[in-house]
C-alpha positions in Angstrom: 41.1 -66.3 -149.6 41.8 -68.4 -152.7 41.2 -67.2 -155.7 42.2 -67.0 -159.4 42.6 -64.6 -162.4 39.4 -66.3 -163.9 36.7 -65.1 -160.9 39.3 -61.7 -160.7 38.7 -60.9 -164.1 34.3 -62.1 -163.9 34.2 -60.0 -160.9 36.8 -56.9 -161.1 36.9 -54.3 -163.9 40.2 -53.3 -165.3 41.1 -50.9 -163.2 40.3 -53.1 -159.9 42.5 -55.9 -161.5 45.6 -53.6 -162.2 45.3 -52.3 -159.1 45.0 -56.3 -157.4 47.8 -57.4 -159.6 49.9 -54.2 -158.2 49.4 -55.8 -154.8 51.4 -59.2 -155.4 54.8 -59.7 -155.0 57.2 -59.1 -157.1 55.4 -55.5 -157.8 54.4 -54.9 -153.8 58.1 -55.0 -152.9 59.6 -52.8 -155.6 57.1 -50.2 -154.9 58.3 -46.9 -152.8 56.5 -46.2 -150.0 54.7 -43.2 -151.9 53.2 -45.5 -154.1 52.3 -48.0 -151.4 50.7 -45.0 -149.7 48.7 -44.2 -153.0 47.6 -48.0 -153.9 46.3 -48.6 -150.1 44.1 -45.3 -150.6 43.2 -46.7 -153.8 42.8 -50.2 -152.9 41.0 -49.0 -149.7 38.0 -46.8 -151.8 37.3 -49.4 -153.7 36.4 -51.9 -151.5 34.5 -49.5 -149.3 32.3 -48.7 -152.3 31.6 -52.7 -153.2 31.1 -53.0 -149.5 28.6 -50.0 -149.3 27.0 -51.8 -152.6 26.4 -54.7 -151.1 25.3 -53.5 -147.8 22.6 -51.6 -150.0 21.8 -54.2 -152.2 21.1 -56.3 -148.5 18.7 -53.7 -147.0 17.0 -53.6 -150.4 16.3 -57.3 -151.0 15.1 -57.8 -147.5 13.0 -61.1 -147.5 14.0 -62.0 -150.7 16.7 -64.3 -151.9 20.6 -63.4 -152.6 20.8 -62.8 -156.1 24.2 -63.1 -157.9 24.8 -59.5 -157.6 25.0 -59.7 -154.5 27.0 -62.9 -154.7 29.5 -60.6 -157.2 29.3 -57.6 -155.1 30.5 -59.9 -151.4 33.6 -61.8 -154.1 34.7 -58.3 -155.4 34.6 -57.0 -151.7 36.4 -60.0 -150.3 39.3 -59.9 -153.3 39.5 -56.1 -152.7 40.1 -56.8 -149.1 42.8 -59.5 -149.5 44.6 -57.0 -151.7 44.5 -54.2 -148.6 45.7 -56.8 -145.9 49.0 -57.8 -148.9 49.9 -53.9 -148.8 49.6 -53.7 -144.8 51.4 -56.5 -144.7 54.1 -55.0 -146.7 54.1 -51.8 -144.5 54.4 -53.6 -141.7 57.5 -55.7 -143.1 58.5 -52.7 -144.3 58.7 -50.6 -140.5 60.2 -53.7 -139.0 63.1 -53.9 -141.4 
């Protein structure tokens, strides 16, 4: 997924966008694999609780149209979600290496 510092800074809160940032290259490869470890658990919470947000949000509105919070809530879960699959990628480079 595309996206740009603009919708990452409308959609994620500071800590989110640190932790985003953390998961692009040049910082993902200069990481040890400690702090991998600790920004996949990180990384991983996160977008478990947007998910579980918007799920709720879903079975709440039922019959009624998306609002943008919901709209915010599926953005914020899909840029949490590219950040996990940069730092498995990186684990798996790492293991093959």
């Amino acid at each position: 997924m595309a996206s740009n510092r603009k919708n990452e800074e409308r959609y994620l809160d500071n800590g989110e966008r640190e932790m985003v940032s953390e998961a692009r290259h040049p910082a993902l490869s200069g990481m040890s694999a400690d702090d991998l470890r600790a920004l996949a658990k990180r990384l991983r919470e996160r977008r478990d609780r947007a998910q579980n947000l918007d799920r709720r949000h879903v079975r709440a509105a039922r019959g009624t149209e998306a609002g943008a919070t919901e709209a915010g809530n599926r953005y914020k879960t899909a840029l949490l979600s590219a950040a996990v699959a940069r730092v498995n990628k990186e684990f798996s480079r790492r293991s093959e290496a």
